[in-house]
C-alpha positions in Angstrom: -106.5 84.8 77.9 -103.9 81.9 77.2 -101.9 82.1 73.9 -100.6 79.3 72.1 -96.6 79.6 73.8 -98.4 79.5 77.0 -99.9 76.0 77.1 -98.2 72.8 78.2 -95.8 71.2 76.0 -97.7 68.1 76.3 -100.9 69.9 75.3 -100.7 68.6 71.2 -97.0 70.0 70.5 -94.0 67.9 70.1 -91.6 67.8 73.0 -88.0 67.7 71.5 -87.0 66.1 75.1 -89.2 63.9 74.6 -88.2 62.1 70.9 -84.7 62.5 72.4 -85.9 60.0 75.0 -87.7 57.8 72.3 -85.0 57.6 70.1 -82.3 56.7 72.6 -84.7 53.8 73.9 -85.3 53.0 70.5 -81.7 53.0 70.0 -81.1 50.7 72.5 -83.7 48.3 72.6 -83.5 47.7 68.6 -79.7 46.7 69.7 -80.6 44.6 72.0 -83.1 42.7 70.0 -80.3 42.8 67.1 -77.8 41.2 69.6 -80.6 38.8 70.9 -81.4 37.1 67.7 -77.6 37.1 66.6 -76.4 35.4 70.0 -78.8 32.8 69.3 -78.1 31.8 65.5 -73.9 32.2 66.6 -74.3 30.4 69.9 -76.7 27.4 68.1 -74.2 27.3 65.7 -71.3 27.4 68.0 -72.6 24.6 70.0 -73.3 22.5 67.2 -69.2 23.0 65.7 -67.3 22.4 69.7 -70.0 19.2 69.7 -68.1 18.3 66.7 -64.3 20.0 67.1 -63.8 20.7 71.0 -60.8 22.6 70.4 -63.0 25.3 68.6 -64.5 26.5 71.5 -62.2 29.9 71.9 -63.1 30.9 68.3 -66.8 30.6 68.8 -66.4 32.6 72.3 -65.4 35.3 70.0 -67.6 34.8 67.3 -70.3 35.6 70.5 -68.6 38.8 71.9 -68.5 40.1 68.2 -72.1 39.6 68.4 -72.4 41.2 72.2 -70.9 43.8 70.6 -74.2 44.9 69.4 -76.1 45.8 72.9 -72.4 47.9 73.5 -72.8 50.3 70.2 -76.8 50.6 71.0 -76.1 51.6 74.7 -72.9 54.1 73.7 -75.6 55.3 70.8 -78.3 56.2 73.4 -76.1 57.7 75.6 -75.0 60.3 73.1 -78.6 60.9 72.1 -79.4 61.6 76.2 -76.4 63.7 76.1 -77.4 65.8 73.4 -81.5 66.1 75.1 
């Protein structure tokens, strides 16, 4: 006779590796989405102020990486979380 510690852990139970792997890709892809809709709003913006000032184009290259930034901190945050599973 099977007891309940014998069955699979995919057999109604919660796998703990298993939301470790959710939550890094959740981690992760909500960064990326994050960085996504901010690289668009900077870079329509940016666009729109070098179309008007030319020598402002350095400042709204950085104004982007700050936004890149994003995707960087969700990647180094699911890393830690696949570390830890």
């Amino acid at each position: 006779a099977k007891t309940a510690s014998s069955a699979p852990e995919g057999a109604g139970g919660t796998s703990v590796t298993g939301i470790g792997l959710l939550a890094a890709a959740v981690a992760f892809g909500f960064g990326a989405i994050g960085a996504g809709i901010a690289i668009g709003n900077v870079g329509a913006a940016a666009m729109g102020a070098i179309s008007e000032k030319p020598e402002i184009a350095g400042q709204a290259l950085i104004f982007i990486a700050l936004a890149e930034g994003l995707v960087v901190f969700g990647f180094i945050t699911a890393l830690m979380i696949l570390g830890k599973v």
